[in-house]
C-alpha positions as CSV (number, residue, x, y, z in Angstrom):
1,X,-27.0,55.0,-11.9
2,X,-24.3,52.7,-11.9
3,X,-24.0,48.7,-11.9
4,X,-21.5,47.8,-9.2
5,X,-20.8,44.1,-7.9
6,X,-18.8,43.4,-4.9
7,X,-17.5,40.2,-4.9
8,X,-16.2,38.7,-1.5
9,X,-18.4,41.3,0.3
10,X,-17.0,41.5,4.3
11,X,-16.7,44.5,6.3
12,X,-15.0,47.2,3.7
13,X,-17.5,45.5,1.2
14,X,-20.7,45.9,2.6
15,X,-19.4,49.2,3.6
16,X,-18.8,50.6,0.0
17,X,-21.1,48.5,-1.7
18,X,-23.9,50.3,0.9
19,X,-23.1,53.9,0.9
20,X,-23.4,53.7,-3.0
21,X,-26.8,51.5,-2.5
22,X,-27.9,54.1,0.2
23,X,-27.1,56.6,-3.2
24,X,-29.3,55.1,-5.1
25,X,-26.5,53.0,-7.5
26,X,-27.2,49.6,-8.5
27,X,-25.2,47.2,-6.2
28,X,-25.1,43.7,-6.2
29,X,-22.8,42.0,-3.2
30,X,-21.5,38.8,-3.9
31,X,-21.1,36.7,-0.2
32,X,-20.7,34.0,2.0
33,X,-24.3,32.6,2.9
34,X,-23.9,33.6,6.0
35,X,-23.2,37.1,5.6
36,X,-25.8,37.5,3.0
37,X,-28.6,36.1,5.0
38,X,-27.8,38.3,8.2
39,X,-28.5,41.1,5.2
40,X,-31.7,39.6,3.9
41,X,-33.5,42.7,5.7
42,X,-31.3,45.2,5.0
43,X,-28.4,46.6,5.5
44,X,-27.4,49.3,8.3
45,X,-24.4,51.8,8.1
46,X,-23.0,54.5,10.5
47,X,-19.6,56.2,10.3
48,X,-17.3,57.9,13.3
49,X,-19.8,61.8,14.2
50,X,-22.8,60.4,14.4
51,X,-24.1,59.6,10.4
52,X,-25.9,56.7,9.3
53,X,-27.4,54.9,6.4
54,X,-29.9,52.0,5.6
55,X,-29.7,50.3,2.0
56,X,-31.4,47.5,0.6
57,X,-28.4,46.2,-1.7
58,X,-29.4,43.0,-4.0
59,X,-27.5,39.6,-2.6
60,X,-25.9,36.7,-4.1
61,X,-23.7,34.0,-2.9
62,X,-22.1,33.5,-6.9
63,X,-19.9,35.2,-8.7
64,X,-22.1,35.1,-12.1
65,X,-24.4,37.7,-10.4
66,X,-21.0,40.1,-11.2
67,X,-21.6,39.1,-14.6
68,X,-23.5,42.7,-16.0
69,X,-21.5,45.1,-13.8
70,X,-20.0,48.1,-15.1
71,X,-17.3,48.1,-11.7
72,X,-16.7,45.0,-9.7
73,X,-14.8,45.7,-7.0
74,X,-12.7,42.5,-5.3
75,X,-12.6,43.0,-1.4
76,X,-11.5,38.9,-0.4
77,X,-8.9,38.0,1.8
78,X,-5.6,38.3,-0.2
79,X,-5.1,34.4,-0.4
80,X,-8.5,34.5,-2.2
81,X,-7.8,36.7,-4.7
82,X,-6.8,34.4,-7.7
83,X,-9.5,32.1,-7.0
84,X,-11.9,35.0,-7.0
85,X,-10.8,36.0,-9.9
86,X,-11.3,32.6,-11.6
87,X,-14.9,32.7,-11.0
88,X,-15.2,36.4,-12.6
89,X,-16.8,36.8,-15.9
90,X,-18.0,40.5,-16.4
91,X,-16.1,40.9,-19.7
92,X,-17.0,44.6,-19.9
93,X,-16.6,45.4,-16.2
94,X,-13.5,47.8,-14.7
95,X,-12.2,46.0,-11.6
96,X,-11.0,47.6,-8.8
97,X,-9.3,46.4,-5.9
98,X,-9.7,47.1,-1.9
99,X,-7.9,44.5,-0.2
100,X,-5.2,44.8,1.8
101,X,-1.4,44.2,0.8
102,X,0.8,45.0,-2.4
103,X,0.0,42.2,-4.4
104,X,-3.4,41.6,-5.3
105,X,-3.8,43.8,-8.1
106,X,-1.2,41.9,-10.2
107,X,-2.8,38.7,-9.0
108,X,-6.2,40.1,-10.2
109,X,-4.7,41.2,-13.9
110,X,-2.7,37.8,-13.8
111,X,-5.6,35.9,-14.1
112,X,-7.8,38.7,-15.9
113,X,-5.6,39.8,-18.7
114,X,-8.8,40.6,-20.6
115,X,-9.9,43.5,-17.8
116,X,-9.0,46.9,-16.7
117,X,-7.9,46.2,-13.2
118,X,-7.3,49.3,-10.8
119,X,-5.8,49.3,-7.8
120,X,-7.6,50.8,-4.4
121,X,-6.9,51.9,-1.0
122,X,-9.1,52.2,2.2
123,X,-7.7,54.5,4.4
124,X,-10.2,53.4,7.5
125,X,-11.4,50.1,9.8
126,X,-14.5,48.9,8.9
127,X,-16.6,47.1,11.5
128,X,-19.4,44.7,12.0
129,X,-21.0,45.8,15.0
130,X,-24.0,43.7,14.9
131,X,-25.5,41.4,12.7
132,X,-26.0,43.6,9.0
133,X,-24.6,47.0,10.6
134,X,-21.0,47.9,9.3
135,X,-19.8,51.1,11.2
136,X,-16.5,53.1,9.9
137,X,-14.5,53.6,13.2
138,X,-11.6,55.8,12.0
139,X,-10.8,58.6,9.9
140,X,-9.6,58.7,6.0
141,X,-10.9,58.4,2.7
142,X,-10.8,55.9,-0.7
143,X,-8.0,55.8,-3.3
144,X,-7.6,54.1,-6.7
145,X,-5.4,54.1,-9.6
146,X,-5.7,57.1,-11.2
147,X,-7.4,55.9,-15.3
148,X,-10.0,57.2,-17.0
149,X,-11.7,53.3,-16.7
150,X,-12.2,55.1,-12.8
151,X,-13.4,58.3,-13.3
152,X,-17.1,56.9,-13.3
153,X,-16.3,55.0,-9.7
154,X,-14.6,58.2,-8.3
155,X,-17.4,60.2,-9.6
156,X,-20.3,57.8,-7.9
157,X,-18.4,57.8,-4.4
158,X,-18.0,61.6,-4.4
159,X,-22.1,62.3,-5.1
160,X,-22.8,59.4,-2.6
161,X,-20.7,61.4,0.4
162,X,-18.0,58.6,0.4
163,X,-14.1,60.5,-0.2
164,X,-12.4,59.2,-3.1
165,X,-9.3,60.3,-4.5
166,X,-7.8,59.2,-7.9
167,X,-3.8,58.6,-7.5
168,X,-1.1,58.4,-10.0
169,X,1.2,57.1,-7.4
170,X,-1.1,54.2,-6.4
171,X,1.8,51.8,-5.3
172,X,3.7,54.3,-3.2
173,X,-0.1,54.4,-1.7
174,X,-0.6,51.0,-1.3
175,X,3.3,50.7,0.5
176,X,1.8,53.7,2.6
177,X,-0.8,52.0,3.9
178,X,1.0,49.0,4.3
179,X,3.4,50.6,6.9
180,X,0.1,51.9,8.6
181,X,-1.5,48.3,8.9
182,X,1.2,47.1,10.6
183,X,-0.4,47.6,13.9
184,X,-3.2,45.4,12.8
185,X,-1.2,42.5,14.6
186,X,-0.1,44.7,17.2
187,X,-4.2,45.2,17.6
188,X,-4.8,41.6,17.2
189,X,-2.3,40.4,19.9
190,X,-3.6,43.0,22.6
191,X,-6.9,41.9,22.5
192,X,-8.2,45.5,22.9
193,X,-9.7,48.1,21.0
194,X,-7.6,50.7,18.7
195,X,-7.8,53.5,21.1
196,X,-7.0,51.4,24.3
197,X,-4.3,50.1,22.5
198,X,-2.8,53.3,20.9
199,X,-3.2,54.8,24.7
200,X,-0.9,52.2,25.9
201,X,2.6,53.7,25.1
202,X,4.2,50.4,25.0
203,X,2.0,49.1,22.1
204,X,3.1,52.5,20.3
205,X,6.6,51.8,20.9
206,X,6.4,48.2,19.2
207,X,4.2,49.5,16.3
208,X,6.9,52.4,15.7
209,X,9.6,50.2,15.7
210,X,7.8,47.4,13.4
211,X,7.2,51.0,11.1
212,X,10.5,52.3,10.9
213,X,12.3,48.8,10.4
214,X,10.1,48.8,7.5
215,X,10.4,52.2,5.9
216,X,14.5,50.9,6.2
217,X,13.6,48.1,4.2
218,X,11.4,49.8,1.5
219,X,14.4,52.4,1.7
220,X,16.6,49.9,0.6
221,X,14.3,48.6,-1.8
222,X,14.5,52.1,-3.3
223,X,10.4,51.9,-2.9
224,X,8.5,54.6,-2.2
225,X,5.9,55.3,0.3
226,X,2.8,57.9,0.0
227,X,1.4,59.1,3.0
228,X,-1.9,57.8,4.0
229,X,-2.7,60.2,6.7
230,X,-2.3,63.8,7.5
231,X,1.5,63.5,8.3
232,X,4.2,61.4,6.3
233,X,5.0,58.0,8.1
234,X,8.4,58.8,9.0
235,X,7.0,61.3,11.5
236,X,4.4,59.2,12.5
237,X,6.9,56.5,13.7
238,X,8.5,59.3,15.3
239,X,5.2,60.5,17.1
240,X,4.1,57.4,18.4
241,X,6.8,56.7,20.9
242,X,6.1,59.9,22.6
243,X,5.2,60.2,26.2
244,X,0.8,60.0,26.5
245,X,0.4,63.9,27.0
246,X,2.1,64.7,23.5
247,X,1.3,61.6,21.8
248,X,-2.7,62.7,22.9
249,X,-2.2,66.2,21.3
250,X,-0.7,65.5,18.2
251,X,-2.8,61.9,17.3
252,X,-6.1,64.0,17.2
253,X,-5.3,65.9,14.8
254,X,-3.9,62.8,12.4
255,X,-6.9,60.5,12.4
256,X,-10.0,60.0,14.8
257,X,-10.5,57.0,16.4
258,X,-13.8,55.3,17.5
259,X,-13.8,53.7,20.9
260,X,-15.1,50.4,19.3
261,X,-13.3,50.3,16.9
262,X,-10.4,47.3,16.2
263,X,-8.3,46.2,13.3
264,X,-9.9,43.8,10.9
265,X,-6.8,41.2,11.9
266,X,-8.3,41.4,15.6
267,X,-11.9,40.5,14.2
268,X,-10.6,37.9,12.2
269,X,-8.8,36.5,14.8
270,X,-11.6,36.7,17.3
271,X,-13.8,34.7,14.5
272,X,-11.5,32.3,13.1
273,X,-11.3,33.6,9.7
274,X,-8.2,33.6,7.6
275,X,-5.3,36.0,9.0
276,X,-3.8,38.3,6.8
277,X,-0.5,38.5,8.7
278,X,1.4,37.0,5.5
279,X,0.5,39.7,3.3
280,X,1.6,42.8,5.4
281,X,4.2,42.2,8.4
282,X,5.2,39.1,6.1
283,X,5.7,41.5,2.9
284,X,8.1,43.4,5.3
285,X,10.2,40.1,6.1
286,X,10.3,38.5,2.2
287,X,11.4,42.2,0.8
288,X,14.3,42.4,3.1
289,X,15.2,39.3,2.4
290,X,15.0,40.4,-1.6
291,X,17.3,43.4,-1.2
292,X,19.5,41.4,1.6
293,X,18.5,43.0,4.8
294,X,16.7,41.6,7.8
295,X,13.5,42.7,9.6
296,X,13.6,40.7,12.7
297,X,10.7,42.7,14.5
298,X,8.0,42.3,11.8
299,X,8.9,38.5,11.7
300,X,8.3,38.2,15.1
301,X,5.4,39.4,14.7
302,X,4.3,37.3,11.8
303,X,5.2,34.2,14.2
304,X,3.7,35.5,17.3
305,X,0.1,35.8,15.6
306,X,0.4,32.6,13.7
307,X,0.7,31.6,17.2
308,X,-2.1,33.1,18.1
309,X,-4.2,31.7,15.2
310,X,-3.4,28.4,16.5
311,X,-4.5,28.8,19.9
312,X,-1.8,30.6,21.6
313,X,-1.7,33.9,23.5
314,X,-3.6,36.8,21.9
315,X,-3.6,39.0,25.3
316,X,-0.3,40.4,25.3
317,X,0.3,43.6,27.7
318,X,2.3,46.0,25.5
319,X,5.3,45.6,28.0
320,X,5.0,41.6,27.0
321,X,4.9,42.5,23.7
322,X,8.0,44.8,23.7
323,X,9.7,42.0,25.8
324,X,8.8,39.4,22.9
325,X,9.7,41.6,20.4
326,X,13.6,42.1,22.2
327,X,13.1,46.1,22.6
């Protein structure tokens, strides 16, 4: 049995934390009040075919109840990471992180010198679908760093059912996944689910563009990307402008989709939480600006949903959206 903390436990949180509670693993989540007292009865799982889960996961609203674990792993928003960190005193724990971005890793060893820090990589949405039931909508698995300080995390999610793959190439992951989450704005500014969105072959046409503007700046950047998914992201922006008949055959057999399901930047959006915008479409804009190269489409984007944070339009058609974004 293992002693794992979560610390900023949300969606991918509860979600981890839980199949390894359901396992029989010691977790601990670390939460808002609110989140933990919607939990205080226990906490319901179900993934994309049908499985589900119930786990009983202890609850805390401090950090100090990280303080024993063997793993902690950080799942804030990526403007909370050093602050999370601050408050972190498992001396002996490995820390991994699931959080979306490039950065937070470095942010987390920043202000942990003392720690092994990992990086991660969720490959799928997590949702809340009702008060304490987190469902995985989508196809794909875990990554981390590839360490030996990881082997006993990688070796707890495989017996508890929950894909985890060690990587050596970790950033060219992270980059990876990166290019995939650009459609969480595009999601966020429809105001419909994943696959109503992704069946709309306007939408598909801004998230390809947004995707290969960005695999010519990480080009540039002579930064690679892994693929995330079962075909390299090149294609994929390739695929997705497709007409619906072709775009239908091939997407099924790249990654399911629930019905339900929408991007985490759409739920935060829809509750007012912090947006996330900066840290992907925005990494996009400040690297081309490093390597001297523009990305006008992904900073469009970044303005358009800080537009929307602040009370603007979050209901775009996707021929509005390709309109606003000048293709």
């Amino acid at each position: 049995m293992t002693r794992v903390a979560v610390l900023g436990a949300g969606a991918i949180g509860c979600w981890i934390g839980g199949r390894l509670a359901a396992d029989g693993h010691d977790v601990t989540l670390i939460g808002r009040p609110r989140v933990m007292d919607e939990l205080a009865g226990g906490l319901e799982l179900s993934e994309l075919g049908g499985r589900s889960w119930r786990a009983t996961p202890r609850l805390a609203t401090e950090a100090s109840a990280a303080n024993d674990a063997e793993i902690v792993l950080v799942t804030t928003k990526s403007a909370a990471t050093a602050d999370a960190a601050k408050q972190l005193h498992a001396p002996d724990a490995v820390v991994i992180s699931f959080q979306n971005g490039v950065r937070n890793p470095d942010t987390l060893r920043a202000v942990l010198p003392n720690h092994r820090v990992l990086a991660g990589m969720v490959a799928y949405n997590i949702a809340r679908t009702a008060p304490g039931h987190y469902h995985r909508g989508t196809t794909g698995e875990l990554m981390i760093e590839a360490s030996d300080a990881g082997a006993a995390f990688v070796a707890a999610c495989n017996r508890a059912e929950l894909a985890c793959e060690a990587r050596a190439d970790i950033v060219a992951v992270q980059w990876g996944k990166l290019v995939m989450n650009l459609n969480n704005a595009i999601n966020a500014l429809s105001g419909v689910p994943l696959a109503d969105q992704l069946g709309v072959r306007a939408f598909r046409r801004c998230l390809a563009a947004a995707q290969r503007e960005a695999l010519d700046v990480l080009d540039a950047a002579k930064l690679p990307v892994a693929r995330v998914l079962a075909l390299p992201a090149r294609w994929i922006a390739r695929i997705l402008p497709m007409p619906d008949v072709l775009f239908r055959a091939i997407a099924t057999r790249v990654a399911g989709v629930d019905p339900n399901a929408r991007s985490s930047m759409a739920d935060d959006l829809a509750t007012n939480r912090p947006i996330e915008v900066d840290y992907l479409q925005g990494e996009i804009v400040a690297l081309a600006d490093r390597v001297g190269k523009r990305a006008p489409i992904n900073a469009k984007l970044v303005e358009l949903v800080h537009a929307a944070e602040a009370g603007g339009k979050r209901d775009f058609t996707g021929a509005e959206l390709a309109t606003a974004l000048k293709l």
